[in-house]
Structure formats: structure tokens, C-alpha cells
KESEPA-839870 format. One line per field, with one value per atom (N, C-alpha, C, O, CB): x, y, z; residue number from 1; residue in three letters; atom name. Coordinates in Angstrom, 1 decimal. Glycine has a CB too. Layout:
! KESEPA-839870
c1	X  ...
c2	Y  ...
c3	Z  ...
seq	NUM  ...
type	ALA  ...
atom	CA  ...
END
This chain:
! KESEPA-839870
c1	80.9  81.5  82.0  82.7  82.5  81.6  82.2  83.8  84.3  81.4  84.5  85.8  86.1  87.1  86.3  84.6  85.0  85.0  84.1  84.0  86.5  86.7  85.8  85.7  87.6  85.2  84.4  84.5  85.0  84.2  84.0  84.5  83.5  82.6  85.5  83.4  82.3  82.6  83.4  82.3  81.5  81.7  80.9  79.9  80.9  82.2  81.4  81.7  82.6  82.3  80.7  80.4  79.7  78.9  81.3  79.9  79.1  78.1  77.8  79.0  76.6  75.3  74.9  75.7  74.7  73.5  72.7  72.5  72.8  71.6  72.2  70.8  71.5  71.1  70.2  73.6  73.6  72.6  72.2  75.4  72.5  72.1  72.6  71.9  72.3  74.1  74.7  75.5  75.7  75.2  76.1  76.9  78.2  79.4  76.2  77.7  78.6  78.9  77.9  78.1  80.3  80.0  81.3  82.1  80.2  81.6  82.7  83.7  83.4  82.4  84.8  86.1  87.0  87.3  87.0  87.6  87.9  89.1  88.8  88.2  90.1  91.1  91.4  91.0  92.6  92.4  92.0  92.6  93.6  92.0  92.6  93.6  93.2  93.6  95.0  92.2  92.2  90.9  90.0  92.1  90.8  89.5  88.5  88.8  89.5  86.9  85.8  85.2  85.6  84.7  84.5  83.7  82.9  83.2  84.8  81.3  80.1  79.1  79.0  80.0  78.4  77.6  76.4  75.9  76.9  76.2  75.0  74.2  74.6  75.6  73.0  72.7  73.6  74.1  72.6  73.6  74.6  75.9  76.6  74.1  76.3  77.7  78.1  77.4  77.5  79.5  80.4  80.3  80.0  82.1  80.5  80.9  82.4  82.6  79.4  83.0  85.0  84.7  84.1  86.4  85.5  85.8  86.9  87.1  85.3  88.1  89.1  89.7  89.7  89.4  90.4  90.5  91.5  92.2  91.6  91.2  92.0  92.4  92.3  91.6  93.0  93.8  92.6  92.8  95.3  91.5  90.6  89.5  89.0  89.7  89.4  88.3  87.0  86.8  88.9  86.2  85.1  83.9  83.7  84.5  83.4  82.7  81.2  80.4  82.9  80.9  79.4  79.1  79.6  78.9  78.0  77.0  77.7  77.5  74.7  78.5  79.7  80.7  81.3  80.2  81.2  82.7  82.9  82.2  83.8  84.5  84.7  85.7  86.7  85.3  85.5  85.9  86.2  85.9  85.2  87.2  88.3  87.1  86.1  90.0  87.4  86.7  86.8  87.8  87.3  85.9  86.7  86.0  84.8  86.7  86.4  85.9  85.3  86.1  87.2  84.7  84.0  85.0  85.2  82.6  85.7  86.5  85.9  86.0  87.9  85.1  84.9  83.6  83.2  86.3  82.9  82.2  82.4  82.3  81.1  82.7  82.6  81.3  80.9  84.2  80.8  80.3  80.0  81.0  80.8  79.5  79.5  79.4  78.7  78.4  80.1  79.5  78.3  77.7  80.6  78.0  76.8  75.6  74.5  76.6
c2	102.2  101.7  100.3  100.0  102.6  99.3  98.0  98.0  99.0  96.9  97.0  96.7  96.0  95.9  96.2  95.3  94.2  94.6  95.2  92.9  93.9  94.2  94.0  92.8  93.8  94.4  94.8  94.8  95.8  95.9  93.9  94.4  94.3  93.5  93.5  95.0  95.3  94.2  94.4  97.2  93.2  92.1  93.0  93.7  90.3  92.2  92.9  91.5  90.8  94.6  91.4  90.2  89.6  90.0  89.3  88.1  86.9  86.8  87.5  87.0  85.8  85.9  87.1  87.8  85.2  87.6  88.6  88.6  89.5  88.6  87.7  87.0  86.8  86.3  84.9  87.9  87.3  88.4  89.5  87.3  87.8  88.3  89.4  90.1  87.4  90.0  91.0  91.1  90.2  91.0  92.6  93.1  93.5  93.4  94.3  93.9  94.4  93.2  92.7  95.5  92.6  91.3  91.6  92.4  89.5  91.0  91.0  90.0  89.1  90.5  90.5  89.6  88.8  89.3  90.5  87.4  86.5  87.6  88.3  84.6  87.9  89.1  89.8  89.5  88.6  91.0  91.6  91.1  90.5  92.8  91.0  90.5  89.3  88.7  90.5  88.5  86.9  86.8  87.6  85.8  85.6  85.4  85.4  85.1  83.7  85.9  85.4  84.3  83.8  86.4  84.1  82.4  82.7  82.7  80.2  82.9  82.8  81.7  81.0  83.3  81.4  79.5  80.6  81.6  77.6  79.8  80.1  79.0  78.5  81.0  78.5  77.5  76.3  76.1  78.3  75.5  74.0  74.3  73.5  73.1  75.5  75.7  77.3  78.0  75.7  77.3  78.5  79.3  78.7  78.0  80.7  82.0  82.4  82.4  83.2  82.7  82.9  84.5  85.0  81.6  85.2  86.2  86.9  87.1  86.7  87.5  87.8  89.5  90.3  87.0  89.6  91.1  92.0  91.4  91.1  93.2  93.6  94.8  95.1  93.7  95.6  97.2  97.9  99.1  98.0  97.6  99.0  99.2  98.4  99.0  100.5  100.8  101.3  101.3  102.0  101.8  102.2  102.6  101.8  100.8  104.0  104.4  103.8  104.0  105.5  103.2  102.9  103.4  104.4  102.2  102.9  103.8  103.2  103.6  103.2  102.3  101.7  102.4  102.4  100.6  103.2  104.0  103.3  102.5  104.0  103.7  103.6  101.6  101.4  105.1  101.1  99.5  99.1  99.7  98.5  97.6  97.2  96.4  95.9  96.5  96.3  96.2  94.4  94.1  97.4  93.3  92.0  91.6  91.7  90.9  91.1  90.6  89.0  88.2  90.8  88.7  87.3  86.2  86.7  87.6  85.2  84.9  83.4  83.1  84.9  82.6  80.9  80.8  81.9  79.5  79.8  79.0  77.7  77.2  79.3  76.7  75.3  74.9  75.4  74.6  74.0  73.0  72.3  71.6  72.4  72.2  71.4  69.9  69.5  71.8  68.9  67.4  67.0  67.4  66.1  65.9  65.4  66.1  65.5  64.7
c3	116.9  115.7  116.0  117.0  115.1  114.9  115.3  115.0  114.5  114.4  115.4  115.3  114.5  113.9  116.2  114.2  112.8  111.2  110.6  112.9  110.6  109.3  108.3  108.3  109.0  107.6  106.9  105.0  104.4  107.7  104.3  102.5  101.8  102.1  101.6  100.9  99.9  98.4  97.5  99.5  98.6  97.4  96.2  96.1  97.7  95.0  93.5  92.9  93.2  92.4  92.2  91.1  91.6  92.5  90.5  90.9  91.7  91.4  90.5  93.0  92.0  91.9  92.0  92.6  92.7  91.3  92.0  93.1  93.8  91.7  93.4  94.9  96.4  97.4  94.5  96.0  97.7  98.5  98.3  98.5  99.4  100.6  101.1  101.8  101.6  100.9  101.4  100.5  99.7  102.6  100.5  99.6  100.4  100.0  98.8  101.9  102.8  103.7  104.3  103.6  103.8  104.8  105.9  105.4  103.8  107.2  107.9  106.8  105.9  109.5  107.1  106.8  107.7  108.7  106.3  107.4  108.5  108.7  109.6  108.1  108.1  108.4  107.1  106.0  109.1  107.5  106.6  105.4  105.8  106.9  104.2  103.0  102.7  101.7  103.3  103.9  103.4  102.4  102.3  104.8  101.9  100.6  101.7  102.9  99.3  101.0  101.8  101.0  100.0  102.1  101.7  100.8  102.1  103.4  100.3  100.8  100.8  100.8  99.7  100.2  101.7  101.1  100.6  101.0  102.8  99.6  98.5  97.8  96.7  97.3  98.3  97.1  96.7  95.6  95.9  98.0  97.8  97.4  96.8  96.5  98.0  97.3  98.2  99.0  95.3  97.5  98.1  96.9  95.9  98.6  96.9  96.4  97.5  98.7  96.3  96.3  96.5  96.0  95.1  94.9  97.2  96.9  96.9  98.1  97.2  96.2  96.4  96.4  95.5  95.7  97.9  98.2  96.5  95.8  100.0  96.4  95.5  96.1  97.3  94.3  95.1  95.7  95.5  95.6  94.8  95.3  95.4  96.7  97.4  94.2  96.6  98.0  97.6  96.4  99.2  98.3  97.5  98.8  99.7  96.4  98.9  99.6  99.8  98.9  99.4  101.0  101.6  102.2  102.5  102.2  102.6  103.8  105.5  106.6  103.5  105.2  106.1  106.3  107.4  105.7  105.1  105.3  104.2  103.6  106.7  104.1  103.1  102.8  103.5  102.9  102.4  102.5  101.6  100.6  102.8  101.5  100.4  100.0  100.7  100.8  98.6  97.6  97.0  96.3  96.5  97.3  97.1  95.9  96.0  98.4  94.8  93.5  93.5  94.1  92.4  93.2  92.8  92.1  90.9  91.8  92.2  91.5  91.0  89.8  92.3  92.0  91.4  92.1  92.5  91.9  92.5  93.1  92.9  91.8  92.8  94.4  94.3  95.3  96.4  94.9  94.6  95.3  96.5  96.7  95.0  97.2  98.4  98.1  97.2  99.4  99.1  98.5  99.1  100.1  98.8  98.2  98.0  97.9  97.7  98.8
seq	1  1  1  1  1  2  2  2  2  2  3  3  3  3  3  4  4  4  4  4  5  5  5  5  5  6  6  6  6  6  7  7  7  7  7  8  8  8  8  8  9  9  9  9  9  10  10  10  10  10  11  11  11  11  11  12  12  12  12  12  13  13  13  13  13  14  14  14  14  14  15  15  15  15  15  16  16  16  16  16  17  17  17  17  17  18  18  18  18  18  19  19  19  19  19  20  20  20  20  20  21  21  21  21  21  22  22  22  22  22  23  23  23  23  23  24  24  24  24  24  25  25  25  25  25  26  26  26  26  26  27  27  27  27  27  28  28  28  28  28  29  29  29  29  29  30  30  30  30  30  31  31  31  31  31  32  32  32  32  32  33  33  33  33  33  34  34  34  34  34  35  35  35  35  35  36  36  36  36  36  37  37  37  37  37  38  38  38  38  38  39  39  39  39  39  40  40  40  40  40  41  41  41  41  41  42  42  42  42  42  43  43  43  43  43  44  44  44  44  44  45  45  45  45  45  46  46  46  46  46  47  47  47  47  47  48  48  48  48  48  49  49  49  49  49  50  50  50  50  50  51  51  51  51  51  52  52  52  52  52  53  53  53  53  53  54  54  54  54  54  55  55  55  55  55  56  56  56  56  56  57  57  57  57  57  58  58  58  58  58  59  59  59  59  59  60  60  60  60  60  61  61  61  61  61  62  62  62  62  62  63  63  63  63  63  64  64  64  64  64  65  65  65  65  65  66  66  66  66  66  67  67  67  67  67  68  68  68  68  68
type	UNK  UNK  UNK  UNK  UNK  UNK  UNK  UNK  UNK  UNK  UNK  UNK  UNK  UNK  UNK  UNK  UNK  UNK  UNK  UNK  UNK  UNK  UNK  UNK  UNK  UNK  UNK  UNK  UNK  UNK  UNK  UNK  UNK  UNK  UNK  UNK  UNK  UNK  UNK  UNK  UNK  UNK  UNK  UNK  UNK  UNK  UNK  UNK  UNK  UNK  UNK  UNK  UNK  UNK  UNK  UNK  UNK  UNK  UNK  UNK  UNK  UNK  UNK  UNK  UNK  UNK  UNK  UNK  UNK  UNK  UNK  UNK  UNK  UNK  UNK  UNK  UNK  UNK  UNK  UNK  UNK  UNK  UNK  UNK  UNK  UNK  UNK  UNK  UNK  UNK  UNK  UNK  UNK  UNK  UNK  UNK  UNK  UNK  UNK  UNK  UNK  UNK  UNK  UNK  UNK  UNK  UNK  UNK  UNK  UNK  UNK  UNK  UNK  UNK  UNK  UNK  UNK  UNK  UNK  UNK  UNK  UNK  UNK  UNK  UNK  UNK  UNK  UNK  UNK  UNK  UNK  UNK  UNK  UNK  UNK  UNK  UNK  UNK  UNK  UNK  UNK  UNK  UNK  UNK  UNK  UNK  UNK  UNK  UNK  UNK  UNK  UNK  UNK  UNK  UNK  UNK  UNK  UNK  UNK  UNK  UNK  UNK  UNK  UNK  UNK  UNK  UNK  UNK  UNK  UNK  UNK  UNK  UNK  UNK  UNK  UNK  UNK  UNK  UNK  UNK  UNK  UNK  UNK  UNK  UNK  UNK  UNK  UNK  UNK  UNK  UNK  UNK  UNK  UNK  UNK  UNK  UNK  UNK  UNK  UNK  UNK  UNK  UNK  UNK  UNK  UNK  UNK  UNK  UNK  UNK  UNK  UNK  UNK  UNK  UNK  UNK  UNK  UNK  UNK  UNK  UNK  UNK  UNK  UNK  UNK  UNK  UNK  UNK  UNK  UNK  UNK  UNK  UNK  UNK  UNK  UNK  UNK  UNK  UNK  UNK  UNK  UNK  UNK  UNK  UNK  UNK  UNK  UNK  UNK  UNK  UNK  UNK  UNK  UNK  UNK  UNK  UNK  UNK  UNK  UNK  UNK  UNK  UNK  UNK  UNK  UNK  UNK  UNK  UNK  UNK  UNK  UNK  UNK  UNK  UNK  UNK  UNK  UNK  UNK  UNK  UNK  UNK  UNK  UNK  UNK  UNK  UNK  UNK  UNK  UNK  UNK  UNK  UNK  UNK  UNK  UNK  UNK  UNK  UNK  UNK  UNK  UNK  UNK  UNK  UNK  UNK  UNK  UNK  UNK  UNK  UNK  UNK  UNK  UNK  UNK  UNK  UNK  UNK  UNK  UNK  UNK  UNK  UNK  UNK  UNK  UNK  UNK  UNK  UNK  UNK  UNK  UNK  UNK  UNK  UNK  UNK  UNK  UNK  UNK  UNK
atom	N  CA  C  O  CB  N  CA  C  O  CB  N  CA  C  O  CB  N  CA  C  O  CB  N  CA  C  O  CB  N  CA  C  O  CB  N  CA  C  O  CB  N  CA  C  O  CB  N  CA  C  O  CB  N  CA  C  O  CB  N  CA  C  O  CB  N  CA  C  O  CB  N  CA  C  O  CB  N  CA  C  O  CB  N  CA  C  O  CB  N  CA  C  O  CB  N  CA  C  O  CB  N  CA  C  O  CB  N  CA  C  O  CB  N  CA  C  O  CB  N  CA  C  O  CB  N  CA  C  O  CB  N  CA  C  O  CB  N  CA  C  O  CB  N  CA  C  O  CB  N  CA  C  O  CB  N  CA  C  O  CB  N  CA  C  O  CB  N  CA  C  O  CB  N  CA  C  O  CB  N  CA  C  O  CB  N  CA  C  O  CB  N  CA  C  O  CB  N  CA  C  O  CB  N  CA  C  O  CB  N  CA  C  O  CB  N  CA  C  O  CB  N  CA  C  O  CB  N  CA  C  O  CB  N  CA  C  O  CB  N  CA  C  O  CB  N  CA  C  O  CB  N  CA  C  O  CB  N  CA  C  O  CB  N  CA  C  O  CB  N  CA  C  O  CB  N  CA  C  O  CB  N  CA  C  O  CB  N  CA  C  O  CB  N  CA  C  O  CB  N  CA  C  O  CB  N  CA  C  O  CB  N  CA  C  O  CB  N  CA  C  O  CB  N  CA  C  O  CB  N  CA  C  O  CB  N  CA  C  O  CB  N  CA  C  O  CB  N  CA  C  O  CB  N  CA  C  O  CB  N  CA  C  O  CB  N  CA  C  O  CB  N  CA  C  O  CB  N  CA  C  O  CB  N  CA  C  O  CB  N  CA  C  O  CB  N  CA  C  O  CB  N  CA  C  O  CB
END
């Protein structure tokens, strides 16, 4: 079993690539690059069972931009 923290993104694009991603720690936002740009995800109080176990649950909040 890995050591690394682990959260299950809801919202956002269809098209990410993963649903299951590591987390920089635990409680902090992820940000996803997608298509010239970031997807923001933000941890909440819920958990939710995978084929991972069971993992905190992070919601889709914004997407910015990259420049140029």
C-alpha cells in the first residue's frame, strides 16, 4: 500500500484524466492542468468509498488560465 495521500475529485470537466489523484498534503487545494489552463479543487468534510479505499472527497471550485 502506497503512503501517498490520495482524493477523489467531483465536478469539473468531463475529460479529466483521473478521478483518483495524490494530494500535495492532506487538506490543501489540488490544481489540475487541463487544456491551457488549471482545474481548482477544494477538500470538503466528505469521504466516499473507491476501489482505493475509502478517500476525502475534493469539489471543483474555478479554473484559471495559464498565460499566453
Amino acid at each position: 500500500m502506497s503512503d501517498t495521500a490520495k482524493a477523489l475529485l467531483e465536478g469539473g470537466p468531463r475529460d479529466l484524466p483521473e478521478r483518483i489523484v495524490p494530494v500535495p498534503a492532506p487538506g490543501d487545494d489540488v490544481k489540475i492542468e487541463l487544456r491551457n489552463g488549471y482545474e481548482h479543487f477544494r477538500p470538503t468534510d466528505r469521504h466516499s468509498d473507491t476501489p482505493e479505499g475509502r478517500l476525502p472527497v475534493y469539489e471543483w471550485w474555478e479554473r484559471t488560465e495559464m498565460p499566453g
